[in-house]
N, C-alpha and C positions, 0 to 999 in steps of 0.2 A: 504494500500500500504506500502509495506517497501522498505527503499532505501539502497542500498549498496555501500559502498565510500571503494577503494583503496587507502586510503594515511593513516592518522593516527586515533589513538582511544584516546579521550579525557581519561585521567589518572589522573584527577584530585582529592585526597585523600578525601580535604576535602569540593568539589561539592559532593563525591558519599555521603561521611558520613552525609550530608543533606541533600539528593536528590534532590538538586536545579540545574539550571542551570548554568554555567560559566558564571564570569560577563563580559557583554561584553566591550571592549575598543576597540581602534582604535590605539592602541599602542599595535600590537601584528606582530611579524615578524616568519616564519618558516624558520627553518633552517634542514641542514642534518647532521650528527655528528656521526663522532665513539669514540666507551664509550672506554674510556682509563684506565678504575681503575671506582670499586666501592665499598662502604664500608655500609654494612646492616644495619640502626641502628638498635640497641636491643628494642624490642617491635615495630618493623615496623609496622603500622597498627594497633597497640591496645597503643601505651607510646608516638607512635612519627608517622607523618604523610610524613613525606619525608625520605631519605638516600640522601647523599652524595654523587657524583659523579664526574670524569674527563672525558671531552669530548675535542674532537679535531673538529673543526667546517670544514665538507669538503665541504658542496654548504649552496648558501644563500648570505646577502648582501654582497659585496665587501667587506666592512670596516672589517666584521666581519669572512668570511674564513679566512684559518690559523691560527687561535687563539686559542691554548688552556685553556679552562675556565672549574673551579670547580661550579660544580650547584648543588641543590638538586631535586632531582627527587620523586615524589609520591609512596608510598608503595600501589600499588594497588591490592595484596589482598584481601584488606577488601573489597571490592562490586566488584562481573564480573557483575553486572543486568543490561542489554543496550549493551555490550561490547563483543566482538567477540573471542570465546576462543581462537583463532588463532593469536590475535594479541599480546600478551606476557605482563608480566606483571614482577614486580620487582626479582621475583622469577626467571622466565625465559632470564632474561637479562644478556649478556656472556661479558666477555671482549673483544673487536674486533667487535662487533656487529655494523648494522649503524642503526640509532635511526632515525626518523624522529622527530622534535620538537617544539613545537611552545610557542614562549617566546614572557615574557611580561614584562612591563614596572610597571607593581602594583602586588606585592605580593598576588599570591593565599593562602599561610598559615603562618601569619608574625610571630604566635606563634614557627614556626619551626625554622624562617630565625632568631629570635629576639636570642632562641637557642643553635644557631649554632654560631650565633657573627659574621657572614662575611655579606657582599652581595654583590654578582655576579658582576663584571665589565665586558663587552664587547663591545671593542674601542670606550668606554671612559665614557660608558653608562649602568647604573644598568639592569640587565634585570633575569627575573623570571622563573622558567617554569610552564607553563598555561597545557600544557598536550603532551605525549611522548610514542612513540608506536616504536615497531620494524620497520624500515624503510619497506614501502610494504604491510605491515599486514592490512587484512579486517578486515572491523569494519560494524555490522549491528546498522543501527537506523533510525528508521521511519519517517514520512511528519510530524510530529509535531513538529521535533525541528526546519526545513526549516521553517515553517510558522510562528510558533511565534520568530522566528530572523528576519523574515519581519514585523512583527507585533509592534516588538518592535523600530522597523524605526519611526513609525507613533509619531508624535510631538516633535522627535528627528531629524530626516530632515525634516527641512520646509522649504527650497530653491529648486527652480529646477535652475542647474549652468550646463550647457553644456560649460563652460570653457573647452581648453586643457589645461592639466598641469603633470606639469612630477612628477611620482613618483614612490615609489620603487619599486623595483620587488625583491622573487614575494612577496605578500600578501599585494601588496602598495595599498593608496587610499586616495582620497582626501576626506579633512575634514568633519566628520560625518553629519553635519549641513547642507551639500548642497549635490546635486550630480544630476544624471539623471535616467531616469525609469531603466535602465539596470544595476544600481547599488543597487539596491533592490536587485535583484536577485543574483548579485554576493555578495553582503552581508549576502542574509540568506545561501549560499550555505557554507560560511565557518564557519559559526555557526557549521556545520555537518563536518569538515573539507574538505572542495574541494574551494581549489581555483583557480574558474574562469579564474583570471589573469593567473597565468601558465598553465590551461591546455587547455587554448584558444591560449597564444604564442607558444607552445608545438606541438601542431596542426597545425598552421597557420604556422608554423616553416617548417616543414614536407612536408605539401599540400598547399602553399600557392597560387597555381593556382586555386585551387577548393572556395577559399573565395572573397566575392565580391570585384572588383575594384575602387570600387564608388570613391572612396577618390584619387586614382591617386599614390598610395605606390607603393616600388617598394620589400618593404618587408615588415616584420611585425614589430609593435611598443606596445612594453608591455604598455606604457604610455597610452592607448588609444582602442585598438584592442579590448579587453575585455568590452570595453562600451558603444561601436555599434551596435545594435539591428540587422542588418542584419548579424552581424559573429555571435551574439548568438544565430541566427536562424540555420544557417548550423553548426555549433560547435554541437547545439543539435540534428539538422539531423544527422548527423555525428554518434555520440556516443551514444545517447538516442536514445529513440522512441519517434517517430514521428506517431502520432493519427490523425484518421480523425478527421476533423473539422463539426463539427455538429452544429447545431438547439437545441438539445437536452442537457439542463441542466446536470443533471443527467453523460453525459458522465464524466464531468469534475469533477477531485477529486482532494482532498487537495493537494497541492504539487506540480501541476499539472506546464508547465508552458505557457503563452498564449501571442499570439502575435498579433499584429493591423498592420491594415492602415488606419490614420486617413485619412478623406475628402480633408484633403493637401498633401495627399499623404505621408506625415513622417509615419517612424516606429514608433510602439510603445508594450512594454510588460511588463508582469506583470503574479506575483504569485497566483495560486486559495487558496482561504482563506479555514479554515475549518467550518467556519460561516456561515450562510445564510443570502440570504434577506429576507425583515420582512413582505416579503406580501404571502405566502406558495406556493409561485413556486417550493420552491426545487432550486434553481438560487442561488450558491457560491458565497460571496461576491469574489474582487479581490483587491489583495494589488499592490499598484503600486505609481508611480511618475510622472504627466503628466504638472506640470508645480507649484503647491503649496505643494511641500513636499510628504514624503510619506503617503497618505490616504488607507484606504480598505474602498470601496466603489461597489456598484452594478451599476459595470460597462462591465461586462462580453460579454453582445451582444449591448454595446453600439455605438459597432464603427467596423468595416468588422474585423471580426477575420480572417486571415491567415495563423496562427500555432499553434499546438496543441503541445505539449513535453510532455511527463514523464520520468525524470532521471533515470536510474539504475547504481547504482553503482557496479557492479560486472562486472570484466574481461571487463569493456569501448571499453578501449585501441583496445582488441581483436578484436570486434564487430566494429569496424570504418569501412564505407566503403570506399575504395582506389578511 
């Protein structure tokens, strides 16, 4: 299966030059931003792993729209493998352009920033860029990075906390350590960048007739709306495909996303692993959060499945039904 994400294409110089993953934090915020000035460095890609750039911040958190801030940006060049020729890269990036971005609080290449001799303030706070794509541009990449961002939840949340609590928008989230099964899946989803959070308030923004009432809202609340198992279920009717629900192992492939109703009647969902179980059913383990943290565990027809999903990332938007 390959998924296809409308928002941005990780750009990061030096994840490609060792073909590792982005590390992940919990100190990562996107923002929208038109390039105001860029300056190439000499040896982009082979002396030096960023350029220098002005951006003017147009969407994104409060504190930090309207702020002009000098960042470096990755010379990404040097590796397209994973990456969507369509989405631009150092070479193709204009002045006036909007950049979609997503910044972080720990240096992706400190040998650049050490360098350069600055580092980035935005009100009031250092922040890095983690990866940078023409605002819009497709990006292809597959059920493996979705899965192992779920994967890597496992002994990193080991609370289940269905607290409310308010936090940012978008890409906000409470503390890595706790959370509820619906935040698995909005955590691996931004691993591939798609975040949940805005394009469930985005949606619900829109249609918000069409999303359950349960809770007695009279609109939608970014704090919260993204981590309700029954909006993630119409969110993915909505934009995804929506698969029968089968008996049959087999249907279910990595990536996949699946939904319950325990015997108390609570929702509950979870990621299909690309692992199996160890007794030769062919039976996907699933990653999930049911009350001790994130596990994968072979629990897939343990409890009445309900929903079946598989994301596509390509033209969503288009594909909603009204």
């Amino acid at each position: 299966m390959r998924l296809r994400n409308v928002s941005r294409v990780v750009l990061g110089a030096l994840v490609c030059l060792l073909g590792g993953a982005a590390q992940a934090s919990a100190n990562l915020v996107h923002v929208e931003a038109r390039l105001l000035s860029v300056d190439r460095a000499p040896g982009c890609g082979v002396f030096a792993w960023s350029s220098p750039a002005v951006y003017l911040i147009l969407r994104g958190p409060p504190d930090m729209v309207g702020k002009t801030v000098e960042l470096l940006i990755p010379c990404v060049e040097m590796s397209r493998r994973g990456f969507s020729r369509d989405a631009g890269d150092l070479r193709s990036f204009k002045v006036g352009d909007e950049h979609d971005l997503e910044l972080s609080g720990n240096s992706p290449s400190p040998f650049d920033y050490a360098r350069w001799g600055k580092s980035p303030v935005i009100a009031g706070k250092k922040w890095y860029v983690a990866a940078a794509s023409l605002h819009g541009a497709a990006v292809v990449a597959d059920d493996v990075t979705v899965v192992r961002a779920a994967r890597s939840q496992v002994g990193v949340t080991i609370h289940y906390d269905p607290s409310y609590a308010r936090i940012a928008y978008p890409m906000g989230d409470v503390p890595l350590e706790r959370g509820v099964c619906a935040d698995v899946i909005v955590r691996a989803f931004r691993a591939d960048g798609i975040d949940l959070q805005r394009r469930v308030h985005e949606d619900m923004a829109a249609h918000f007739a069409l999303y359950p009432h349960t809770w007695g809202l009279r609109g939608p609340d970014t704090n919260i709306d993204h981590r309700r198992v029954p909006n993630l279920e119409t969110f993915f009717r909505r934009l995804g495909d929506e698969l029968a629900v089968t008996a049959t192992a087999q249907d279910y492939q990595a990536g996949d996303i699946v939904s319950w109703r325990l015997p108390n009647g609570l929702a509950h969902i979870g990621l299909v692993s690309d692992r199996m179980a160890g007794d030769g059913s062919g039976r996907p383990l699933m990653i999930h959060n049911i009350g001790a943290g994130a596990q994968e565990e072979d629990v897939l027809f343990a409890w009445k499945v309900v929903g079946h999903f598989r994301w596509k990332f390509e033209h969503a938007g288009e594909r909603a039904r009204q």
